[in-house]
N, C-alpha and C positions, 0 to 999 in steps of 0.2 A: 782397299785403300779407304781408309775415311776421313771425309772432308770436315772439317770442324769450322764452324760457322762463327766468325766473328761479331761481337756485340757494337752495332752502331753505336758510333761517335758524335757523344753532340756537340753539337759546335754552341757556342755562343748566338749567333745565327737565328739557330733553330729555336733558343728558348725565348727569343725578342718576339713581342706582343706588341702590338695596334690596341695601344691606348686612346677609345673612342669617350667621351665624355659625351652624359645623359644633356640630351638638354631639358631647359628648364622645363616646358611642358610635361616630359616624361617623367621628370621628378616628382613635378605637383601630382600625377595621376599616383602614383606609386606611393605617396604618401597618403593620398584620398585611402585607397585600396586598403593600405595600413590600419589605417584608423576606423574601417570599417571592420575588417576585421579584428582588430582591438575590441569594438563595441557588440559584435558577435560573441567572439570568445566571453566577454562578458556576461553578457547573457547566456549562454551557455553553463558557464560557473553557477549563475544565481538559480536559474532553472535546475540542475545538480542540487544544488544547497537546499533550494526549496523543498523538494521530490524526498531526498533525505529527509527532513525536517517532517512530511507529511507520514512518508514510511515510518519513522519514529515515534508520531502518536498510534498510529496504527497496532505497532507492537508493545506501546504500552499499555493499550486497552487490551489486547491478548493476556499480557504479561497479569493486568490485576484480574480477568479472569480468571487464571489459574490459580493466581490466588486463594481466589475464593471458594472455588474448586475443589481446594485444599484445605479449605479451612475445616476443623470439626465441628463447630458449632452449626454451619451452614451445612453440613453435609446431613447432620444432625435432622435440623429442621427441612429438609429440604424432603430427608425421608417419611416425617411425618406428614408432609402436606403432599403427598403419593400415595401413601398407605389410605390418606382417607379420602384420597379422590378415587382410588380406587376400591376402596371398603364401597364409595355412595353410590357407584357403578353399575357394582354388583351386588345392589342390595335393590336398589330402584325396584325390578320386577315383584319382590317380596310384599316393597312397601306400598307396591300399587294393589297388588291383590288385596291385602290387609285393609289399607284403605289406613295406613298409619303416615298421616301427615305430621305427626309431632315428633316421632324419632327423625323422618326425615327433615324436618329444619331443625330438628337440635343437631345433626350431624353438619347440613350445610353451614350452621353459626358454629362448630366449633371446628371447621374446614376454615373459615372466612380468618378464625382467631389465630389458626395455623400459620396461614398465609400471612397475616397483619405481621407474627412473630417472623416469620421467614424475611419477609421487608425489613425489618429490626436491624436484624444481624448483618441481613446485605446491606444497606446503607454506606457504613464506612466503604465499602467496594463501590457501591454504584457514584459515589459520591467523588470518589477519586478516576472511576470512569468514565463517565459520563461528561467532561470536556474534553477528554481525549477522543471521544467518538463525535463531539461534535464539531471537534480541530480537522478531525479526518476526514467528515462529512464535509465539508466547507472547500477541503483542499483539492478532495475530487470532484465536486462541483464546481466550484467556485477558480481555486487560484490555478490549478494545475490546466482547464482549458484558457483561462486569460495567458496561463505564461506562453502555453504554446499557439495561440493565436497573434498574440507579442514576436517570437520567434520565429512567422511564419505559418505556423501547419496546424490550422485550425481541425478543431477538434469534429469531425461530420460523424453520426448515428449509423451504426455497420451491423446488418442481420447476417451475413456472414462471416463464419471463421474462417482466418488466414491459416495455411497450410501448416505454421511454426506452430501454432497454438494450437489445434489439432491434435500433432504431434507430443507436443507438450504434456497436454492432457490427456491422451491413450496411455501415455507411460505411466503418469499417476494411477490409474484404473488397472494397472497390474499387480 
């Protein structure tokens, strides 16, 4: 035989509530609370915005090295002023025994002219780099421990790695 179990009936009864009203103190607190948290979340957002903002010169100083990286010109001179720092290397021992100081600074002025030309070419790069790294430098120094000492959680000098970062880092190493 099976007993089939009927679904409670509500009454009207049952769905009537004890309408308690906050009093006023509890309001005022609740609103304090609010608005703190309002001005948190605020800070929270601008901290975000900021962090963004620093990671973004960060990858645009990345972004124009590659650049340049890339460029032929620079790749160009870049081999020249290797080839002769490594030509003066491996010659040094020759030019001591010899006793030939004159090839050797005619090599190191046209190493010095290399390098002048390699500056040249990098310019437009360094030139467009070179606020972005010093946006970047500023914001790891400077803004990103004010914000978070602003928000609380001052920024204190750690000689140990946290266990995440560790981790982190081993996986890169594979």
């Amino acid at each position: 035989m099976q007993t089939e179990s009927k679904p409670t009936e509500l009454t009207s009864t049952m769905l009537r509530r004890k309408t308690i009203m906050p009093s006023k103190q509890q309001t005022t607190q609740v609103v304090e609370e609010l608005e703190v948290v309002q001005q948190e979340l605020a800070l929270l957002k601008g901290f975000r915005d900021l962090v963004s903002e620093g990671i973004g010169y960060y990858f645009g100083s990345k972004a124009v090295s590659s650049e340049a990286g890339d460029d032929v010109e620079v790749i160009a001179k870049r081999k020249e002023v290797t080839t002769l720092r490594k030509e003066i290397s491996n010659s040094i021992p020759t030019w001591i025994q010899s006793a030939d100081v004159k090839t050797y600074e005619a090599k190191i002025a046209e190493h010095t002219e290399a390098r002048k030309g390699l500056s040249a070419v990098m310019k437009p790069f360094t030139e467009r780099k070179k606020p972005l790294d010093k946006a970047w430098r500023y914001c790891i120094g400077v803004a990103f421990p004010d914000a978070l000492k602003e928000l609380g959680a001052p920024v204190n000098p750690r000689f140990k790695l946290s266990d995440w970062i560790k981790e982190a880092t081993a996986k890169k190493k594979k």
